[in-house]
C-alpha positions in Angstrom: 72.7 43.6 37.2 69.9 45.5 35.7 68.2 42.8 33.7 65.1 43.0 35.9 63.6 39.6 37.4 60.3 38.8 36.1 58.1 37.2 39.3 55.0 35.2 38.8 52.7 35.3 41.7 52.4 38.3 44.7 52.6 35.7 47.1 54.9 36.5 50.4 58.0 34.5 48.5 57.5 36.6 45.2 57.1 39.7 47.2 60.0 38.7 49.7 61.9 38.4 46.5 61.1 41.7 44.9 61.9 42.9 48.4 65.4 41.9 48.7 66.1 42.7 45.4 64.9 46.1 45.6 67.4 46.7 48.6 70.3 44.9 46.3 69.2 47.5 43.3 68.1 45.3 40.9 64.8 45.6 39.4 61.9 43.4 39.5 58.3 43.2 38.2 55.6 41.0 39.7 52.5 39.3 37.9 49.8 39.0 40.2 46.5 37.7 38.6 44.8 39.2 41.1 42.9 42.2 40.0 44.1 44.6 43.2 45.9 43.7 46.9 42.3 43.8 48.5 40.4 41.6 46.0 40.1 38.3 48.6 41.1 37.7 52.1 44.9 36.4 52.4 44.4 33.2 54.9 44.7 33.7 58.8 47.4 33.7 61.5 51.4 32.6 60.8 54.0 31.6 63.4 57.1 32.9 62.0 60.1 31.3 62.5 63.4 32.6 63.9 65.8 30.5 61.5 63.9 31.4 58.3 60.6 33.3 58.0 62.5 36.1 60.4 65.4 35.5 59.0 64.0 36.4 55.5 62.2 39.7 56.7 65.8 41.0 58.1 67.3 40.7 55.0 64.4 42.5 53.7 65.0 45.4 55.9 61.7 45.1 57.6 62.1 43.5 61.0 60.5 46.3 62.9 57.7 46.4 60.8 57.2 42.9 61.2 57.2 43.4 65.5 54.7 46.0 64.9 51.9 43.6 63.2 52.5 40.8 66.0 49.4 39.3 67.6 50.6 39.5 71.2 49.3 36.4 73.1 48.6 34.7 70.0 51.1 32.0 70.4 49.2 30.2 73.1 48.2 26.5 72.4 45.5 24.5 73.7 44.7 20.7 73.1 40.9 19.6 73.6 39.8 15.8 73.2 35.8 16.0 71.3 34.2 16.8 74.6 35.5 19.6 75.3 38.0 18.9 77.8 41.4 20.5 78.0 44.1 17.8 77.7 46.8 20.3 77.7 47.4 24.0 78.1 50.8 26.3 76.6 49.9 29.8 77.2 52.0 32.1 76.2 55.3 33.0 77.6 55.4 36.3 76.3 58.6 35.9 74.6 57.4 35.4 71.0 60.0 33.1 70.0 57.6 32.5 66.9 55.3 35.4 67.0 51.7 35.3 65.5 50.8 37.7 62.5 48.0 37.7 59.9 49.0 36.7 56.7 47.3 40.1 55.1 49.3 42.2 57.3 53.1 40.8 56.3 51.6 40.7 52.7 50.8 44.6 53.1 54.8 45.7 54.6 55.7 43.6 51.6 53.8 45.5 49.4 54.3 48.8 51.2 58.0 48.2 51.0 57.7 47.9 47.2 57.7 50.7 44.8 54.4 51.2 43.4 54.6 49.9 40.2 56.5 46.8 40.8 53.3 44.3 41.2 51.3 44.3 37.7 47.8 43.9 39.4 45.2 41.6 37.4 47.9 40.2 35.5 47.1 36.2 35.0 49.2 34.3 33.0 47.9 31.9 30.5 50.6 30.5 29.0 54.5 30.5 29.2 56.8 29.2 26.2 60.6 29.3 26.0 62.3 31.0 23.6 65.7 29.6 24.0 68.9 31.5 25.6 67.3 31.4 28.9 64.2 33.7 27.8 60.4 32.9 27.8 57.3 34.4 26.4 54.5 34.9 28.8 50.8 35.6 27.5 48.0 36.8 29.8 44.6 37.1 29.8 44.1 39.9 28.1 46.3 38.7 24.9 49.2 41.2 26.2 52.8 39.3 26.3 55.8 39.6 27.7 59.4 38.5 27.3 61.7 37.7 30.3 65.0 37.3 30.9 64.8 35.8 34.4 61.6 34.2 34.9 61.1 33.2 38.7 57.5 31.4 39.4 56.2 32.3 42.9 52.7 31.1 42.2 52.2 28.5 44.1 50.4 24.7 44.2 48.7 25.1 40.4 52.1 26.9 38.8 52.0 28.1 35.4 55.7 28.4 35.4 56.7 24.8 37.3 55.7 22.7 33.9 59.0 24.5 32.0 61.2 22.6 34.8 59.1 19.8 35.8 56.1 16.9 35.2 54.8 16.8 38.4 51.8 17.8 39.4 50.0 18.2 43.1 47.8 15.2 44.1 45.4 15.2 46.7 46.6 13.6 50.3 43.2 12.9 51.3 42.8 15.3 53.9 40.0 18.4 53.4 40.3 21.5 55.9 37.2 23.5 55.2 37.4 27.0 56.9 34.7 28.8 58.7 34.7 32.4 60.9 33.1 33.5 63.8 33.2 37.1 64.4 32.9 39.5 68.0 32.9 35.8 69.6 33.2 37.2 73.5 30.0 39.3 73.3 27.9 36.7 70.9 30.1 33.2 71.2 31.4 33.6 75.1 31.4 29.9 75.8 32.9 29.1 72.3 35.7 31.8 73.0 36.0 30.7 76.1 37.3 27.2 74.8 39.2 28.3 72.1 41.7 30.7 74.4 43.6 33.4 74.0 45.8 31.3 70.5 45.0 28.0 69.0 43.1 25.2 69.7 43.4 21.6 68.8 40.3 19.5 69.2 41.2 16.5 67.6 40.5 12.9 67.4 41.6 10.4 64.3 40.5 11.3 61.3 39.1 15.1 61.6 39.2 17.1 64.2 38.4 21.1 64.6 41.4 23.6 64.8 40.8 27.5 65.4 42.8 30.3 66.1 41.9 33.6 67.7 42.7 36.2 65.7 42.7 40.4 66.8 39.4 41.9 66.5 37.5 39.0 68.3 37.2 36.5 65.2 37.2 32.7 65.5 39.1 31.3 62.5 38.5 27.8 62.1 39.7 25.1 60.1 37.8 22.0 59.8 39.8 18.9 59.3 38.5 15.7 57.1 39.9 12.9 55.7 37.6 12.0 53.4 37.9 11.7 49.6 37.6 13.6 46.9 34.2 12.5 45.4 33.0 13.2 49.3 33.9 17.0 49.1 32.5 17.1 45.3 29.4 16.0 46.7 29.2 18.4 49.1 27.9 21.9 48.1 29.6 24.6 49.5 27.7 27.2 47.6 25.1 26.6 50.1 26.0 27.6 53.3 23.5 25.8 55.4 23.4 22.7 54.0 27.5 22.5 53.9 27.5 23.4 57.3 25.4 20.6 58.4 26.8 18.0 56.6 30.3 19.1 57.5 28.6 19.4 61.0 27.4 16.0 60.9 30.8 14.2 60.7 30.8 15.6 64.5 27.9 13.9 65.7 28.5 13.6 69.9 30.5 16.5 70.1 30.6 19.4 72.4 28.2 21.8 71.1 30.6 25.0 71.7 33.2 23.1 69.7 30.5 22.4 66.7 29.0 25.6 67.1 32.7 26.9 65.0 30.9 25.1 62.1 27.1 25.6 62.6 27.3 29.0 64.0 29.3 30.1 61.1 29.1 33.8 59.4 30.9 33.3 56.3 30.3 30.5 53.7 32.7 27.3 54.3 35.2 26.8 52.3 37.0 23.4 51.4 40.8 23.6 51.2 41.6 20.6 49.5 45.5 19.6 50.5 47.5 18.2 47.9 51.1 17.8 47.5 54.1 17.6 45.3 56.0 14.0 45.4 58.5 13.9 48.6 61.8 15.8 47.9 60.6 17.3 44.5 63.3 18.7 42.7 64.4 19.4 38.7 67.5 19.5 36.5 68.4 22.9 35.5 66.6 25.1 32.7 68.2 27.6 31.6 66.6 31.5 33.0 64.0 30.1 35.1 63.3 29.0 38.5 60.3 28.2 41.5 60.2 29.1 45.0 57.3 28.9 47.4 54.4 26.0 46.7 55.8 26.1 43.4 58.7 24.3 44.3 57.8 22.1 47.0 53.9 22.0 48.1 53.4 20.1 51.4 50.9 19.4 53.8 50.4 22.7 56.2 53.1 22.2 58.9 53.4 26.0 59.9 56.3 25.9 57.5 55.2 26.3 54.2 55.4 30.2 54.5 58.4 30.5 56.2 60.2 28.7 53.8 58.4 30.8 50.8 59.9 33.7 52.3 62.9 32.7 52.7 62.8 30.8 49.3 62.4 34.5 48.2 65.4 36.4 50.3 67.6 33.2 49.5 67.1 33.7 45.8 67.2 37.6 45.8 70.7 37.0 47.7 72.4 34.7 45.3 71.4 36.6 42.1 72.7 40.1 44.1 76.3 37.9 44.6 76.1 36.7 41.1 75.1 40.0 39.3 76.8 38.9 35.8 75.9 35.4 36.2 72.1 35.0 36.4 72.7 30.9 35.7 75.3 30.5 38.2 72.8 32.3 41.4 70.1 30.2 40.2 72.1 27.2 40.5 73.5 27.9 43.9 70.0 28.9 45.0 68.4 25.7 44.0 71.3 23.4 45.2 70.4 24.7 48.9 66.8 24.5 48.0 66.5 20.9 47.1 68.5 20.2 50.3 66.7 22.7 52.8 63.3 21.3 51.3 63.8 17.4 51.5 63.8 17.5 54.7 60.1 19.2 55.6 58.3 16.7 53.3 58.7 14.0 56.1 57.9 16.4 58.7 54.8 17.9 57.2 53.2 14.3 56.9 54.4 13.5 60.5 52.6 16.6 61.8 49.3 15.8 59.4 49.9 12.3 61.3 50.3 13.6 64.6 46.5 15.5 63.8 44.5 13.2 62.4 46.4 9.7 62.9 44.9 7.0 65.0 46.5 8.3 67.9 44.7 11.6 68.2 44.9 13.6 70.3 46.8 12.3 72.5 50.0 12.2 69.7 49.6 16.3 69.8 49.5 16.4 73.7 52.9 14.2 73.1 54.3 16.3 70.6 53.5 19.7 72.2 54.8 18.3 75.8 57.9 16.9 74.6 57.0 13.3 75.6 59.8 11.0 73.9 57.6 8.7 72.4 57.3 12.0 69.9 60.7 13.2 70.7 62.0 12.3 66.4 59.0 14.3 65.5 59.6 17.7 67.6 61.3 18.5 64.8 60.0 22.7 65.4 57.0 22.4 63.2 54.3 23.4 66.1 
């Protein structure tokens, strides 16, 4: 095949799937609205899996890069109720079953893997229109168009790409993680370091709760969960960093001050991560040159799956069309036959595991779920 894939979105699954079809010999070019690979910071710390996320990167040819960017230590857990006090402890047992890395750094072997001009930097699609035969017309923000053959989108919860194949649209599951930093924590945050450990920590009780993972370098990355509603996070301004923090603050009244000090003591200005979702199980009929993978094609609640299976979305898809080189239609309908299947399932998970967090059983449903206890046991389903 040398009808090259057109990918919408730099994203791990679009570059995963430039990847694998770079190594099968069949070009690809990838739209990326952002201006350059540096423009914003790329999110914080990923477990990746064995039976996908790894998975994906071997058929990529990049395994050994991938060991060389793991956070050693960084799959430790902790569990913390709102005073502070360890409830449960899982250090790590130096086996890295589902290693830690920073999202920037497997974006940058993606991209490093990539010949140079395959991602089209500052390249935002504004609108995409089918031309029939399995080709579609993109336009992008600077007026410029261009006409694809194969026409992947690999840009995630707000696709431009997902209305060709479907109506459905994220809505909001009334949950708000607002993310905060803390930086050189053991010389200036010792006693907030000191709680958070050596990998993650779970304070939680129902309804929010304060998550943070320790991240090379000595930074505190912290995710504030909310469930509140949307006309609550309107009303809060995150533009201003002081007031944000201390109405976010607030919501912890009565909490240990090194555990609030990950919000009040923050260096960066907070920002809200609204979490929406696609209906359970999403899935379309098939249109004719075009395809998702990633959010795109099935946005859930964070479960520590959602990029795993982007990337392996991406090494999945590459594989099928590489079997099918003469048959673009028949790859992309093997691909999403074992998609809608391989997706179903996570839906329920990734609410159980928002459950598990923020239910009315918090913490003690983690300390359950992390310790195996079989009042959980239907829910270790290997989303930790």
């Amino acid at each position: 095949m040398t009808t090259p894939v057109t990918i919408i979105g730099a994203g791990l699954g679009g570059l995963t799937l430039a990847r694998v079809l770079h190594v099968h010999g069949i070009p690809a070019t990838v739209h990326e609205a952002d201006p350059s690979a540096e423009s914003r910071a790329q999110g914080g710390q990923l477990d990746i899996h064995e039976e996908d996320g790894q998975r994906a990167l071997a058929d990529a040819g990049l395994t050994d890069e991938f060991r060389a960017i793991i956070h050693e230590g960084g799959d430790a857990a902790r569990v913390l109720d709102q005073h502070g006090a360890l409830l449960l402890d899982v250090p790590s047992d130096g086996t890295a079953v589902r290693p830690e890395v920073l999202r920037g750094d497997l974006r940058r072997i993606l991209l490093d893997s990539l010949p140079e001009e395959t991602v089209r930097w500052g390249s935002k699609v504004t609108d995409v229109r089918p031309l029939g035969d399995g080709r579609h017309e993109l336009t992008f923000t600077d007026g410029s168009t261009v006409t694809s053959t194969v026409l992947v989108g690999a840009d995630g919860a707000w696709s431009r790409v997902r209305p060709l194949l479907s109506d459905a649209r994220p809505v909001y599951t009334g949950t708000t993680f607002v993310e905060t930093y803390l930086h050189d924590v053991d010389e200036r945050h010792p006693a907030t370091a000191a709680l958070v450990g050596r990998g993650a920590m779970y304070a939680l009780a129902p309804g929010k709760g304060i998550v943070a993972h320790r991240e090379a370098g000595g930074v505190l990355h912290t995710y504030v969960e909310l469930n509140r509603s949307a006309e609550w996070i309107a009303a809060t301004d995150f533009t201003d960093t002081a007031a944000a923090s201390a109405r976010i603050a607030a919501e912890f009244d009565g909490w240990a001050p090194h555990l609030t000090a990950l919000i009040t003591d923050g260096e960066t200005t907070p920002v809200a991560r609204m979490i929406h979702t696609l209906p359970n199980g999403h899935r379309w009929d098939r249109v004719p040159g075009v395809t998702l993978l990633g959010d795109a094609a099935h946005l859930m609640p964070p479960s520590g799956d959602g990029a795993n299976l982007a990337m392996f979305d991406g090494a999945e898809l590459g594989k099928a069309i590489a079997q099918h080189p003469d048959d673009v239609e028949a790859a992309l309908a093997d691909y999403e036959k074992e998609l809608f299947q391989r997706s179903e399932a996570f839906y329920a998970d990734a609410h159980e595991i928002l459950d598990l967090c923020l239910g009315e059983r918090a913490p003690q449903s983690l300390v359950d779920f992390f310790s195996g206890h079989p009042e959980e046991k239907d829910e270790a389903v290997a989303q930790s």
